[in-house]
N, C-alpha and C positions, 0 to 999 in steps of 0.2 A: 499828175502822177504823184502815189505818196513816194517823198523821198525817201520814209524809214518802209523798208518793204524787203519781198524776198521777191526776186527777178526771176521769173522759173521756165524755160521754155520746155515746149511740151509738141511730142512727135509721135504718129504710129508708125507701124511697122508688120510685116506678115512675116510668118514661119509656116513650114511647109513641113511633110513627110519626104519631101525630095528634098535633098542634101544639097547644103551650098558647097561645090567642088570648088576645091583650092588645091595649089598646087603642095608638092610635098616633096618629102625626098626619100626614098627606096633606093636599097642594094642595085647595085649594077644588074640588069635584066630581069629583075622582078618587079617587075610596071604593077603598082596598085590597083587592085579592082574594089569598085564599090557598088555593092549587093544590097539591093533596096528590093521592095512593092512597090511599083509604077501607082501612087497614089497622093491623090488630091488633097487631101485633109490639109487645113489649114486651120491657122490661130493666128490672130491679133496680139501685139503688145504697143500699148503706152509707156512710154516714158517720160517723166521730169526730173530736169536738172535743175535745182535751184540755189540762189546765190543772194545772198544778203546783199542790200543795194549800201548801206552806209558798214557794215562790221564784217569784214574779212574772215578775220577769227572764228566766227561761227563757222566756218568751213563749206562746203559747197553738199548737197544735199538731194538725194538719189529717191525717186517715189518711180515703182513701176507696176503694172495694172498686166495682167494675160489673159484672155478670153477666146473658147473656141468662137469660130468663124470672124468676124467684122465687126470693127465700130459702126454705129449709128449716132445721133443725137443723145438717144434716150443712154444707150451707151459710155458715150464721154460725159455725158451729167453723173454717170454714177462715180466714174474714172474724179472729177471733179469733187464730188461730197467725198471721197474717200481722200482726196487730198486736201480738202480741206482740215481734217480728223487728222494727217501729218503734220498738216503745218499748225493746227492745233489754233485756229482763225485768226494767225497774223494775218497781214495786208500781204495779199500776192498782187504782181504785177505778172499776167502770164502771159507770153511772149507764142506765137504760133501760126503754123501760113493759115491760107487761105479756105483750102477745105470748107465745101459747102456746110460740112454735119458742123462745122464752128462757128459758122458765124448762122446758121439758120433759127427762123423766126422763135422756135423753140428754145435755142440755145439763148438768143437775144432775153426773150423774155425769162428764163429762169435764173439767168445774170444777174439780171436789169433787180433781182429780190437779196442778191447776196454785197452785202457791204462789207466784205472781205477782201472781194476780187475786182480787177481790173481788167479788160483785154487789150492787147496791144496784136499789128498783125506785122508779119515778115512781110518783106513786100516780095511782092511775084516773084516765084522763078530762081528764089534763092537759097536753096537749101544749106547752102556753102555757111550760112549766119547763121542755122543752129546747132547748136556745141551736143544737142540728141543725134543727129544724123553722127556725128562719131561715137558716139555708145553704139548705136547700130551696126556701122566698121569693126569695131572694137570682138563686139560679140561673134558678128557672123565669120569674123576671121582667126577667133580662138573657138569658141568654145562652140559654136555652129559648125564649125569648116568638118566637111567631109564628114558630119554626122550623119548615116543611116537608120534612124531608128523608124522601131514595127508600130507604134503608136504616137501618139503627138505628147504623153507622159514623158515619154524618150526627150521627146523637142524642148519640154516646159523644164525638165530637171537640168539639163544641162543651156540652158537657158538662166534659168534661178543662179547658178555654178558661179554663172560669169555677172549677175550684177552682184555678188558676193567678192567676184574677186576687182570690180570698176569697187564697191561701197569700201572695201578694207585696203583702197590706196589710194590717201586722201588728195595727191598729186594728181590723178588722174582727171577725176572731173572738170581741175581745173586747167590742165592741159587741152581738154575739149573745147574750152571756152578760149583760151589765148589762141586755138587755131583757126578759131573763125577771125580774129582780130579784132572782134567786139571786147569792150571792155564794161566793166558794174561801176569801181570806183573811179571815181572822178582825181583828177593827179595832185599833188598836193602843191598850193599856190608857188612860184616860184621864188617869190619874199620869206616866205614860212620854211623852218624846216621841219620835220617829223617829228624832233621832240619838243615843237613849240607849240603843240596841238594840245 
């Protein structure tokens, strides 16, 4: 693995025209109602969080992707060149489960051409290690919660809203990352102090 790299882990996610119900709070006996179209539409988002493996300072670093319907392969290749163009082709180290559309034959092989990228996978069953499964929390319990809207426009703007408000608090990101307990920088030797570096 290179050690000068940006450590990026990478997640999708679905939105809906059905609303994520969250609870709330209303006057005494005026119970909230929420007035939707019993409809299906649905949209994709990718997310990446990424984190400089040796330089803190650079700050931690938000790339996110929205597409009606689903990922596929051909899909996250695209999601991928467009993060490449972000990260403007330093060395990523991208960090993500198992998902067949990630590790399949195509995906293998259009990797296997970019000497940029690295994959790394979570192992099974652990979503609890990626610091994107809390962007995801994040979103659908501000800026998702209890949204009704008539088209998936609705979904995507107030969608946009909230990686606007994770991207302008640089705290945030890396509160995602401390709560999985995974860590980027390596601690600093216990003979060394900090300004012996």
């Amino acid at each position: 693995m290179n050690t000068r790299a940006w450590i990026v882990f990478l997640d999708e996610s679905g939105v809906s025209l059905l609303p994520q119900v969250r609870r709330t709070y209303a006057p005494r006996g005026r119970t909230p109602l929420l007035r939707h179209r019993l409809n299906w539409k649905r949209a994709s988002m990718a997310g990446a969080l990424g984190y400089h493996s040796t330089d803190p300072e650079r700050g931690a670093r938000l790339c996110f992707h929205l597409k009606p319907g689903s990922y596929d392969t051909l899909g996250l290749i695209e999601v991928l060149e467009q993060m490449k163009v972000f990260y403007r082709g330093e060395n990523v180290v991208l960090v993500w489960d198992g998902l067949s559309a990630h590790w399949s034959r195509a995906m293998r092989a259009w990797v296997a051409e970019q000497d940029w990228l690295t994959l790394e996978r979570l192992p099974a069953y652990a979503p609890e290690l990626n610091p994107v499964e809390l962007l995801w929390s994040s979103l659908k319990k501000r800026e998702l919660a209890n949204l009704a809207g008539d088209h998936l426009a609705d979904v995507a703007d107030a969608t946009e809203q909230g990686i606007h408000r994770i991207n302008n608090n640089p705290q945030l990101p890396w509160s995602f990352l401390t709560h999985t307990g995974l860590t980027i920088h390596p601690p600093h030797p216990p003979n060394l102090r900090k300004d012996q570096y």
